[in-house]
C-alpha positions in Angstrom: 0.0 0.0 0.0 2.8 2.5 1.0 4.3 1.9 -2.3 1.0 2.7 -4.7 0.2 6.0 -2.2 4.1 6.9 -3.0 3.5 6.2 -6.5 0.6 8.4 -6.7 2.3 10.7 -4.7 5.4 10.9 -7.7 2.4 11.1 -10.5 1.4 14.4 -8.6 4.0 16.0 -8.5 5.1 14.9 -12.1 1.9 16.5 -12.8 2.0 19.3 -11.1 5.1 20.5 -12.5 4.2 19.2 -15.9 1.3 22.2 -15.5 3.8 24.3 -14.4 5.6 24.1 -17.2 3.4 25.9 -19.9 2.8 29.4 -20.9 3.6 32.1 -23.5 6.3 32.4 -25.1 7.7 35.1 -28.1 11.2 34.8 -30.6 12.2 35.6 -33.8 14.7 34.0 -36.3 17.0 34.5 -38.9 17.6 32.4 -41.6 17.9 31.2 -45.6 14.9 30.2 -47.9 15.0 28.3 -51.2 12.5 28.5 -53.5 13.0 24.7 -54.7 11.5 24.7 -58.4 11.7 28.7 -59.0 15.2 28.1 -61.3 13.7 25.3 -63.2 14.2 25.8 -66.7 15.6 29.3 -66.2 18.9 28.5 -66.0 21.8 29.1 -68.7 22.8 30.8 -71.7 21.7 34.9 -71.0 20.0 34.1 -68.1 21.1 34.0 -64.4 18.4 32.9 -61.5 19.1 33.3 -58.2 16.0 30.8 -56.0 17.7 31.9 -52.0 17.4 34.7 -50.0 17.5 36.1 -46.2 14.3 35.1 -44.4 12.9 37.0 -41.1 10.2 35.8 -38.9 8.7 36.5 -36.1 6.8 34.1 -34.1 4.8 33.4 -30.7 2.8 30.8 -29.2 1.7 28.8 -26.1 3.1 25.7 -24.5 1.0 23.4 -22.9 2.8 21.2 -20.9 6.4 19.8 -22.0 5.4 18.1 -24.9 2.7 20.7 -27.0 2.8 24.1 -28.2 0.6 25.9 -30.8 2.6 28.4 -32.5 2.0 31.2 -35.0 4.5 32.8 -37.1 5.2 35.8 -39.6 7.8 35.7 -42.5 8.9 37.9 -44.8 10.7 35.3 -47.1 13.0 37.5 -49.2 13.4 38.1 -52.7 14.2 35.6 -55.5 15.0 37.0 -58.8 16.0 35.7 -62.7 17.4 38.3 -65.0 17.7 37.9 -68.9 19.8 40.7 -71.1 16.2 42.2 -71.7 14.3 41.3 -68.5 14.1 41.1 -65.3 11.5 38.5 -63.0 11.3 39.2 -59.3 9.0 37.7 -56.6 8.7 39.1 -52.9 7.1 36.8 -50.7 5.3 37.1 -47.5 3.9 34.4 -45.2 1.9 33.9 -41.5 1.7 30.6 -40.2 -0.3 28.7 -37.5 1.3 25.0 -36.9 1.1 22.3 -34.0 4.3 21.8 -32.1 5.1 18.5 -31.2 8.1 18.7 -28.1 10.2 16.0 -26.8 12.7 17.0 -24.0 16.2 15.0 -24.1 17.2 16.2 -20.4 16.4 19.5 -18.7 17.8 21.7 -21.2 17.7 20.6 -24.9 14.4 19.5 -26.7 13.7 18.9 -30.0 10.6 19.4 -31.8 8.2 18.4 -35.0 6.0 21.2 -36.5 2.6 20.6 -38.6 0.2 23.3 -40.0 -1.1 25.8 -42.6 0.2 28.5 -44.0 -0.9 31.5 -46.3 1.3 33.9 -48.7 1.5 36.5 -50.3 3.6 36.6 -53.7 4.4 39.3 -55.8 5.6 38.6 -59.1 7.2 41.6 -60.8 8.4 41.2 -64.4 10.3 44.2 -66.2 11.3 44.1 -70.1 12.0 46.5 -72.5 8.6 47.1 -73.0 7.6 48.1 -69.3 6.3 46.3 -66.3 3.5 44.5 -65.3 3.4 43.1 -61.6 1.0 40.2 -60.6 -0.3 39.5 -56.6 -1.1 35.9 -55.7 -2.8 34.6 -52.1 -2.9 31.5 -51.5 -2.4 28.4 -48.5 -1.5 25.4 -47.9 0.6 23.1 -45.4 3.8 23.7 -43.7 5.7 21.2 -41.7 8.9 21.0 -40.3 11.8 19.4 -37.3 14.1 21.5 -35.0 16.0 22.1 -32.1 15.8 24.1 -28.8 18.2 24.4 -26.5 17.3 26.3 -23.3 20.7 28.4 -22.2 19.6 31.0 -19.2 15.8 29.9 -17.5 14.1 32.2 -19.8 16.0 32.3 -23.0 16.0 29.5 -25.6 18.2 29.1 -29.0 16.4 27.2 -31.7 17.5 26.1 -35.2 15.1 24.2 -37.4 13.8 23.3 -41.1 10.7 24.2 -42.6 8.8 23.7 -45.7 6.1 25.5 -47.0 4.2 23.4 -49.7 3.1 24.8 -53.3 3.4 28.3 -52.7 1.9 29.7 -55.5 3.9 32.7 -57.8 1.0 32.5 -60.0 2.0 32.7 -63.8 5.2 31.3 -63.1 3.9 28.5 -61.2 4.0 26.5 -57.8 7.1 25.9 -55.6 7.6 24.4 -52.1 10.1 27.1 -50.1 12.7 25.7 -47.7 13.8 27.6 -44.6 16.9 27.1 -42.2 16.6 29.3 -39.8 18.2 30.1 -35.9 15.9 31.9 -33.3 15.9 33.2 -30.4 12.9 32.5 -28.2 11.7 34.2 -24.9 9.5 32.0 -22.5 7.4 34.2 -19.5 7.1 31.0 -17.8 
């Protein structure tokens, strides 16, 4: 008997400080995007296509418990740009994100995670020739997934690198393409 009242006993406190281990939390990150199919067929001869650029985002969220976090995120996802001797294509993109955080600790400081959720950008396509410019605006969404890593260095401050991918983001004329970001953070928790 004393050993089941001292296992319920552990499963409390477990608990309790499972609950206490939750709340709001804010970051941002710096990183690299790829726009994986925007060079296709661009490439060579006259024509130079650059598909990476800097990404920004900022991002929030809540953590319930030590394993589950909802998160929502804004990107601006750079610039990627193809230039001919008479043209010039350019495409801005912007993105905000809600996703499902999946957490696993590895010990009382480093965790990594496994993101899953939706997505919505903004493109602008901006093509300049000879002849003038005409510039095209596309909305769309669609999923975003992605794996990391946090590693918790003072009690409130946490470093974080991860990958994400954001599915079929759409440039419209010039098609679909899946973006890739690397990206390192730095996240404030105000529990």
């Amino acid at each position: 008997m004393k050993k089941l009242l001292a296992a319920i006993a552990v499963s409390l406190v477990s608990a309790t400080a499972m609950a206490q281990d939750q709340g709001w939390y804010v970051g941002g990150a710096l990183g690299q995007v790829k726009a994986k199919d925007f060079c296709n067929g661009l490439s060579g001869g006259s024509v130079t296509c650059d598909d990476t650029d800097t990404s920004v985002k900022a991002l929030g969220g809540y953590q319930f418990g030590r394993n589950f976090a909802i998160e929502f995120g804004a990107m601006g996802a750079g610039t990627v740009e193809a230039r001919g001797t008479a043209s010039r294509l350019t495409v801005d993109t912007a993105i905000g994100e809600a996703t499902a955080v999946g957490i696993l600790p590895v010990g009382e400081t480093f965790s990594v995670f496994g993101k899953f959720g939706l997505y919505t950008s903004v493109v602008e396509t901006k093509l300049t020739t000879v002849l003038g410019e005409s510039t095209e605006r596309k909305t769309n969404s669609d999923l975003t997934y992605g794996v990391g890593a946090s590693w918790l260095f003072m009690p409130r401050f946490a470093v974080r690198a991860e990958w994400q991918r954001y599915s079929k983001v759409d440039a419209g004329a010039i098609g679909k393409s899946d973006a890739d970001v690397i990206s390192l953070g730095l996240v404030y928790r105000f529990f």
